[in-house]
C-alpha positions in Angstrom: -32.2 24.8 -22.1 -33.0 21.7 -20.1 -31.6 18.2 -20.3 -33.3 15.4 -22.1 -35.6 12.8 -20.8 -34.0 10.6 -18.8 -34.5 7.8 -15.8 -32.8 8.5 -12.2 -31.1 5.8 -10.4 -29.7 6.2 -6.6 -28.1 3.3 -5.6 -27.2 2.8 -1.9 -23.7 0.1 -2.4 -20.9 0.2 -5.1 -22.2 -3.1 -5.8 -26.0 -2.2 -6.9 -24.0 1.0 -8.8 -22.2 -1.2 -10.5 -24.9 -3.6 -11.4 -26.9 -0.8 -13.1 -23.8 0.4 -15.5 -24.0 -3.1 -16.1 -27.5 -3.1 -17.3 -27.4 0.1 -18.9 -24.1 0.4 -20.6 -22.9 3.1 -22.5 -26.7 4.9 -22.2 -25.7 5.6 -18.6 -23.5 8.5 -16.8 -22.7 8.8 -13.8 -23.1 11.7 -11.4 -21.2 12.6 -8.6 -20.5 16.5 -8.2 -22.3 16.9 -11.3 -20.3 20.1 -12.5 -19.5 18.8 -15.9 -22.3 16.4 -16.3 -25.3 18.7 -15.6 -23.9 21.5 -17.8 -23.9 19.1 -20.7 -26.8 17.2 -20.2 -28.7 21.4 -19.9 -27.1 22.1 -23.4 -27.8 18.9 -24.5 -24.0 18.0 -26.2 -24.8 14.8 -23.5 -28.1 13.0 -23.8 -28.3 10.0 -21.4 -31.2 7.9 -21.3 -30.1 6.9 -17.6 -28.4 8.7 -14.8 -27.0 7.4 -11.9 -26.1 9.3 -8.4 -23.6 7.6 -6.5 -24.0 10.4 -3.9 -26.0 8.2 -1.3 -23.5 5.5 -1.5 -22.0 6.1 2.1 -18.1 5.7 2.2 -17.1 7.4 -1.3 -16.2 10.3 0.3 -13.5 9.4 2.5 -9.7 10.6 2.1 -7.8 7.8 3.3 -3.6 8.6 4.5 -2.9 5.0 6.0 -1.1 4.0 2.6 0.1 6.9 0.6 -3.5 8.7 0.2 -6.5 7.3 -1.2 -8.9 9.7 -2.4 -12.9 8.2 -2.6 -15.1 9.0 -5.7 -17.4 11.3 -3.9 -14.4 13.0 -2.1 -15.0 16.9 -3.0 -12.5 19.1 -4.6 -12.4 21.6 -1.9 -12.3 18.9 1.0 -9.4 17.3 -0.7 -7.0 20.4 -1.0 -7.5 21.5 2.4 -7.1 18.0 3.8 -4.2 18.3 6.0 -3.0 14.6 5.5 -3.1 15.1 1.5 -1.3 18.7 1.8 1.5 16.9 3.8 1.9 13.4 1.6 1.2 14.9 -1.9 1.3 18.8 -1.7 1.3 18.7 -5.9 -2.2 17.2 -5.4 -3.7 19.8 -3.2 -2.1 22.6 -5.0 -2.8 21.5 -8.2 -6.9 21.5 -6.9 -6.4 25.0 -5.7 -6.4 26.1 -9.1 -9.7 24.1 -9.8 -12.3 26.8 -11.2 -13.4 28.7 -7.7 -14.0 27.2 -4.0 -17.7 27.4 -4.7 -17.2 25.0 -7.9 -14.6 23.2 -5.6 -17.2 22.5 -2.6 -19.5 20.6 -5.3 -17.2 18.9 -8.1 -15.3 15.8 -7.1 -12.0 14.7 -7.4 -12.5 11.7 -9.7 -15.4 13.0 -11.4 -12.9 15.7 -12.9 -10.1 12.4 -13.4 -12.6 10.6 -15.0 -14.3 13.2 -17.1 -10.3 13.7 -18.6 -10.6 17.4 -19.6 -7.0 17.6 -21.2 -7.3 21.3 -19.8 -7.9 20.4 -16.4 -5.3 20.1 -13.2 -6.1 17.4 -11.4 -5.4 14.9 -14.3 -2.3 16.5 -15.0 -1.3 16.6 -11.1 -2.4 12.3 -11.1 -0.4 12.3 -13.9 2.9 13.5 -12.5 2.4 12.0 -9.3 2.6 8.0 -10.9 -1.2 7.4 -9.4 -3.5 5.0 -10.2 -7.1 4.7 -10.0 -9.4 1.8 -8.9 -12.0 0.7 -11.6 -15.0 -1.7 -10.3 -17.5 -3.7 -11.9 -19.3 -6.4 -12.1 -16.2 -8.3 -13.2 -14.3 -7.3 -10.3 -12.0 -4.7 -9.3 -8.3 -3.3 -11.8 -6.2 -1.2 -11.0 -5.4 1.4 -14.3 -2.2 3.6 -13.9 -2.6 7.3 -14.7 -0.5 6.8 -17.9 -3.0 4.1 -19.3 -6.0 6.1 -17.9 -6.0 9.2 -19.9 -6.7 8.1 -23.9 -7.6 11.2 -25.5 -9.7 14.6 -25.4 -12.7 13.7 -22.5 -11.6 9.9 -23.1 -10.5 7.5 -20.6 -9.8 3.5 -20.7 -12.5 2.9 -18.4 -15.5 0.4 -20.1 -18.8 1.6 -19.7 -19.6 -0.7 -17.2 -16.8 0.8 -14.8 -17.0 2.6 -12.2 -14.0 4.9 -10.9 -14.4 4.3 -7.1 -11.3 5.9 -5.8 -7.5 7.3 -6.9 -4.6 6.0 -5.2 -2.0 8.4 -5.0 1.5 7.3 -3.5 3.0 10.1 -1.0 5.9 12.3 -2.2 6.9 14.3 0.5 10.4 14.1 1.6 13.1 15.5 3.2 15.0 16.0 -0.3 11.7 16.6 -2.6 9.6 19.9 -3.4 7.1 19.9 -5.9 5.2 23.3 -7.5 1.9 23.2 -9.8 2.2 26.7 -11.9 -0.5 27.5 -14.3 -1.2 30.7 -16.8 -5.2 31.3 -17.2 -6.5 34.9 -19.0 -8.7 35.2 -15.5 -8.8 33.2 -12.0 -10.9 30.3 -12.3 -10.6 30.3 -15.9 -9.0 27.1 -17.5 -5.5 27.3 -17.9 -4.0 28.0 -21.1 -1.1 26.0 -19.8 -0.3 23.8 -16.3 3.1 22.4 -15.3 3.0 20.2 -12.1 6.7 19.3 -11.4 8.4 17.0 -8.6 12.1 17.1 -8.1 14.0 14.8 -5.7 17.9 15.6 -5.0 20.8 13.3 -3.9 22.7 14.2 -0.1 24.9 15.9 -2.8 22.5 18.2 -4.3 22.0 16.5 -7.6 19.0 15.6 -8.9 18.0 12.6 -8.2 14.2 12.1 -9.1 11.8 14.5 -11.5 8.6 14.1 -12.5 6.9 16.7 -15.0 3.4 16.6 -16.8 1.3 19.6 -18.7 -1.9 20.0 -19.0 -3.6 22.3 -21.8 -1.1 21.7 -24.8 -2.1 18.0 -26.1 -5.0 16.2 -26.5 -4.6 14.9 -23.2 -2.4 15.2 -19.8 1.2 14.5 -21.2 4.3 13.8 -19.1 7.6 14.9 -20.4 9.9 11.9 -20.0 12.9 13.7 -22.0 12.8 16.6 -20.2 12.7 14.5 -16.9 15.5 12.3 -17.9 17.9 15.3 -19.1 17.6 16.4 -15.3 18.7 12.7 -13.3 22.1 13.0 -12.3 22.9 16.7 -12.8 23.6 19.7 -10.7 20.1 21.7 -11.2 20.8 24.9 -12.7 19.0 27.8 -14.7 20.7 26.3 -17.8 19.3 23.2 -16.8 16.1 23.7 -16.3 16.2 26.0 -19.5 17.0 22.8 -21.8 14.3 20.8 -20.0 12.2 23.5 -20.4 12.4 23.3 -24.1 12.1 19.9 -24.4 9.0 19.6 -22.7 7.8 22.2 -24.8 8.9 20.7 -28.3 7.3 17.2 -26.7 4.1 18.6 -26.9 0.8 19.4 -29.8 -0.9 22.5 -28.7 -4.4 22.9 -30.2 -5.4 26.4 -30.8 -8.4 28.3 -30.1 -9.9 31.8 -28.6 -7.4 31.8 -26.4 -4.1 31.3 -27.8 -2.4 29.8 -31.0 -0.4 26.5 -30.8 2.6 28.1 -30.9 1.6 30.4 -27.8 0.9 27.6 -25.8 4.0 26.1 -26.7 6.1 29.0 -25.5 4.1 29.4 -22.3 4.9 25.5 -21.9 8.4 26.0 -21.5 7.9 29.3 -19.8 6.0 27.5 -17.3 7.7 24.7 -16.7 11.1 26.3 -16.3 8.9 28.3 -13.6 7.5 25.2 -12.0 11.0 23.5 -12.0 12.9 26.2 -9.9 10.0 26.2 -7.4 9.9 22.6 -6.9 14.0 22.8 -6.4 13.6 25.7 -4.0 10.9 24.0 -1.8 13.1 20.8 -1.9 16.5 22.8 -0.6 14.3 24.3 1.9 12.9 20.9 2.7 16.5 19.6 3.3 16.9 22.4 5.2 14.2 22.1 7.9 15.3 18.7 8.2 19.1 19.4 9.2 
């Protein structure tokens, strides 16, 4: 099929981008890698009257490390996970992208476009999600910051207006001395979705207990969920296999699996434990080892 009719606008500045969603409103999408965008508008489940590339707007594509890392809305996929500065601050992030469909897909779609297009199946949300980001939304109003927990509403839904535009995602650094973090996913085939992500950060005390954890899933809710329980039944205790086991299942009772082709709810629910238990005891053995290069 092909898309629907619909007018083309290029603007050159954030500012003249910004003024168009303005003047179009909800009848405008934007495109930036185009990966999601194109494939609905050709099947026609998305019929915008107006369109609007961002692509010649020079500066969106820039990784920025000076302040944690700051990751421009034209910024590809592929650029961002082989970025040295974002492997070193925020490994989870670039990690997380490897597992983004193939490199070929990866060289075109962009980071934010995949944030703000909120696929609860997708890893990079999931990966924002765990690592307490935020992203910066601009309009004609001015400029708010929206924190990863506010940003994701609901299946493909975000809290951005219609006259926003995501122009880039802050992403404070995690990477420390005493901190490993692992993104583990199950799909049927590489490059497939996953039926179930776990990106997982765990910090530890000079004594070895656990002093920080972060865990969010991706795949088994109607939208990129942390698992505060599970997180909280961690701080302050020895890890162990027993552990990890108990926040295992409560990540996985935390969470509404919707089933389809490719597994029942209560399949993804056991792989959510499965894989978070997984994700846990990589994150802890990247974190010893961590401590240990730095002894």
């Amino acid at each position: 099929m092909k898309p629907a009719a619909f007018a083309y606008l290029a603007p050159s500045s954030v500012e003249e981008a910004v003024t168009q969603l303005a003047e179009h409103g909800s009848e405008a999408r934007v495109l930036a890698g185009g990966q999601s965008l194109v494939r609905l508008m050709n099947t026609r489940v998305s019929t915008p009257s107006v369109v609007i590339d961002i692509n010649r707007i020079p500066g969106l594509d820039a990784i920025s490390t000076d302040d944690g890392i700051r990751i421009g809305a034209t910024t590809r996929q592929r650029s961002c996970e082989l970025h040295p500065g974002v492997r070193a601050g925020v490994p989870l992030f670039a990690e997380a992208g490897s597992h983004v469909a193939h490199a070929s897909v990866r060289r075109r779609g962009t980071v934010v476009g995949s944030i703000a297009f909120a696929d609860p199946s997708a890893e990079l949300p999931a990966a924002l999600l765990a690592l307490d980001s935020r992203v910066l939304a601009r309009s004609s109003r001015g400029d708010r910051f929206i924190d990863a927990d506010d940003f994701f509403t609901g299946p493909f839904r975000t809290s951005l207006t219609p006259d926003e535009l995501a122009v880039e995602v802050h992403i404070p650094a995690t990477a420390g001395a005493r901190t490993g973090s692992a993104f583990v996913e199950v799909a049927r085939r590489h490059g497939d979705q996953p039926m179930c992500g776990v990106g997982t950060i765990i910090g530890l005390d000079e004594d070895g207990t656990v002093a920080s954890a972060r865990i969010a899933l991706c795949a088994v809710d109607q939208r990129p969920t942390r698992a505060l329980e599970a997180e909280r039944s961690l701080i302050g205790g020895p890890p162990s296999v027993e552990q990890f086991a108990q926040a295992a299942a409560l990540a996985a009772a935390g969470v509404d699996p919707i089933a389809d082709c490719h597994g029942t709810a209560s399949f993804r629910r056991h792989l959510a434990a499965v894989i978070t238990r997984r994700s846990l005891q990589t994150a802890l053995d990247r974190a010893r080892q961590e401590d240990s290069d730095a002894r």
